[in-house]
N, C-alpha and C positions, 0 to 999 in steps of 0.2 A: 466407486460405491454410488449406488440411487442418490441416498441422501446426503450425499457431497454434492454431486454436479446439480441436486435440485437447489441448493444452499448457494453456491455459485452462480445458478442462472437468476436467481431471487436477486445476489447480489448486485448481478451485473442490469438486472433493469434500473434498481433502485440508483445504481452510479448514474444509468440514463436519463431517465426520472430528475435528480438532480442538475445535471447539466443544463436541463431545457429551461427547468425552473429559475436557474442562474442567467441565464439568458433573458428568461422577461422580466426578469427582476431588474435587468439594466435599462428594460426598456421603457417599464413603468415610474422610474425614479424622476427626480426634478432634472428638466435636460440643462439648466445651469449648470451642472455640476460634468468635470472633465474627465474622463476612464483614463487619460493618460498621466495624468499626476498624481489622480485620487484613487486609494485604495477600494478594493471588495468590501472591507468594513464601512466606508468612508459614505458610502451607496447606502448600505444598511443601515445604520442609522441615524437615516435620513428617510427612513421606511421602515421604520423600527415594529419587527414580528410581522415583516414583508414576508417576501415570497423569495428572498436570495437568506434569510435565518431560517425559510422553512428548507432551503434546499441545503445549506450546511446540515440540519439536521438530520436531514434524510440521507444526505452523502455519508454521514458518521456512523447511521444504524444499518446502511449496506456494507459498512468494514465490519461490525459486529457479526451481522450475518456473513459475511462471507470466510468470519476466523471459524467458522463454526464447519467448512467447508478443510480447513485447513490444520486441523488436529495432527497431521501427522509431520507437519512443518519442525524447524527447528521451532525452540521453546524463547529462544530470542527474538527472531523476527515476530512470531505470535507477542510481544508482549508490546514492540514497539508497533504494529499496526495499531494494539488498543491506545499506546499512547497517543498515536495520529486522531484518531475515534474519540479518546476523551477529549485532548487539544478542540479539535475540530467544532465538537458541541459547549464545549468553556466557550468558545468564541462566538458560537451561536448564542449564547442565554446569556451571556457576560457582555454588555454595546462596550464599544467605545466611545470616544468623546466628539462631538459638530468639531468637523475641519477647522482649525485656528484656533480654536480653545486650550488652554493647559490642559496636560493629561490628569485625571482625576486616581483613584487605585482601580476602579473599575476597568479604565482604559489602560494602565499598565499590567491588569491579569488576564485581558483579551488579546493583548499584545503577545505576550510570554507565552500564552496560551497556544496560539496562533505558531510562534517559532518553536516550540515543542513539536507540533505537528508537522508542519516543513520537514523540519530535519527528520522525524521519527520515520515515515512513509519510504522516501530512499532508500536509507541503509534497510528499512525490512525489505525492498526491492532486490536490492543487489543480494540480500543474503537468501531469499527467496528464489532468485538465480539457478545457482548452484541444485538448489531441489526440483523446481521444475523439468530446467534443461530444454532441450531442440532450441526451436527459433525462439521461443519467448526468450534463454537465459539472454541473447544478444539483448534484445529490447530492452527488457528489465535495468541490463548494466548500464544501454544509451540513455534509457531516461532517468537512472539514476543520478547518473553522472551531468547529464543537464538538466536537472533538477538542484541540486548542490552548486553548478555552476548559477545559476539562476537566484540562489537563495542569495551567496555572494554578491553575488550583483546588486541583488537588492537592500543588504546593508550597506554596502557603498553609495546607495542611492540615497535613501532613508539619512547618514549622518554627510560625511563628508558632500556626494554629490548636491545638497541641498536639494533631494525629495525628486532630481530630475529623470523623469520618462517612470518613478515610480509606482504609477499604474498602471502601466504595460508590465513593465520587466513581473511584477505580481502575477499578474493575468497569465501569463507566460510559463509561468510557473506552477501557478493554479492548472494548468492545462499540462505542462506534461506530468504531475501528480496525478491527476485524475485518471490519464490514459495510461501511465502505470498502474493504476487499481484495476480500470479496465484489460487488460492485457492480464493479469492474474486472474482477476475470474473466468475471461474467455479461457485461459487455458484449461482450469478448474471444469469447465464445462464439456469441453474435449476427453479430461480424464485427470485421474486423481493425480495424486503426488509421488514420488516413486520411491522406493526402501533400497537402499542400498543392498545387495542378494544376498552380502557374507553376514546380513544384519540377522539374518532371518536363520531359528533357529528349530530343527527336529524336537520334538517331545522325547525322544531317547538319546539324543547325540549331536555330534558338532554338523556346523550349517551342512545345508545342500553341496554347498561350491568344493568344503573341503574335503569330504566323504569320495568327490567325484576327483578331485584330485592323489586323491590317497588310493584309490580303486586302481588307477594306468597308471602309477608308478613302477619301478619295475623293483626287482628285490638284486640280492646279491648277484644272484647266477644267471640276470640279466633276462627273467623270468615275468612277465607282467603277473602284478597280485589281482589274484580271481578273491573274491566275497561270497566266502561259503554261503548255501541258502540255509534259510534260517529253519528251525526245524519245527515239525507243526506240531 
C-alpha cells in the first residue's frame, strides 16, 4: 500500500536522522569523558537536551511512525515496538544521574526505562521475522539474537564485571538495535507485510486455496469435480 511504504520511508530517514545526530553528539561532549566505560546516558547528561536526547527522541517518533506502516503485523510485536518507543523517550526526558553519583529515582526510571527497551525491540524483531520473510527474516533473527546476546553481556558488565568495556558492549548494542529497526523499514519500503493466503476469505465462502483444492479433487468414480457455472 502507498501509505505503508510512504510511513516506512518517513521511518527509515527519521532512524537516519538519528544516528548522525548520535554521532555528533559524541563529538560535541566534554572529551574527558570515556565511550568505553561510559554509557549513551552518561554523555547525555553531561549535555543535557543535547543533541544525542534530541536523537533518542527522534529514534522513538520513527518507531511510531513506522507501527503505523505495520498494522497488519502481529498484535504482539506492534505492542512491544511501542514499548521500545516509549522506553526509548522515558529515557530521553527522564536524565540519569553525573557518573559517580548515587542513583537518585530519576536515574533508576531511566535505567528500567532503558532495559524495557533493549529487550522489547528483539523479540518484536524475531517475531516480525516470521511475517516479513525472504532475506530480511535471516537478519531480523541474526540481530535479534546478537542483540539479547549483547544485552547480557552488558548486565554482566554493569554488576559483576565492575562496569568493564561497558560503553562499548552498549554502543554495540545500540547499533545492532537500530540496524534492526532499519532493515524493517527498508523492507517496509520494498513492500508491505504478507497475509497468510488461507487467511483470506471470499464474501460468499471458504478461502481462495480451499475452493481450489476442493475444485481437482476427484469424486468416487475417480471423476475430477467440475464447479457448475453459476447461473445468471
Amino acid at each position: 500500500m502507498p501509505g505503508s511504504r510512504r510511513s516506512a520511508l518517513l521511518a527509515l530517514g527519521g532512524i537516519a536522522l538519528a544516528a548522525v545526530l548520535a554521532v555528533l553528539g559524541h563529538l560535541t561532549v566534554n572529551e574527558d569523558l570515556n565511550p568505553w566505560s561510559l554509557t549513551v546516558s552518561d554523555f547525555a547528561v553531561s549535555d543535557r537536551g543535547g543533541v544525542i536526547d534530541v536523537a533518542m527522541a527522534v529514534l522513538a517518533t520513527a518507531t511510531v511512525v513506522l507501527l503505523s506502516a505495520l498494522r497488519r503485523a502481529g498484535q504482539l510485536a506492534r505492542v512491544l515496538l511501542a514499548a521500545w518507543s516509549a522506553g526509548l523517550l522515558t529515557a530521553a526526558v527522564v536524565p540519569t544521574n553525573e557518573p559517580g553519583l548515587p542513583m537518585d529515582t530519576a536515574a533508576y526510571l531511566h535505567r528500567y526505562a532503558s532495559v524495557v527497551a533493549f529487550v522489547a525491540l528483539p523479540i518484536a524483531g524475531w517475531l516480525l521475522a516470521e511475517r516479513l520473510g525472504g532475506r530480511a527474516a535471516g537478519w531480523l533473527r541474526a540481530l535479534a539474537l546478537t542483540s539479547l546476546l549483547l544485552a547480557g553481556a552488558m548486565v554482566w558488565s554493569a554488576y559483576p564485571g565492575d562496569r568493564a568495556l561497558l560503553g562499548l558492549v552498549e554502543r554495540l548494542l545500540i547499533l545492532a538495535e537500530v540496524t534492526l529497526l532499519a532493515v524493517v523499514a527498508a523492507t517496509l519500503v520494498r513492500r508491505p507485510v504478507r497475509h497468510s493466503p488461507d487467511r483470506v476469505r471470499t464474501p460468499n465462502g471458504p478461502p481462495p486455496s480451499a475452493e481450489r483444492r476442493r475444485a481437482g479433487r476427484p469424486d468416487r468414480a475417480g471423476r475430477h469435480a467440475v464447479t457448475p457455472a453459476r447461473a445468471a
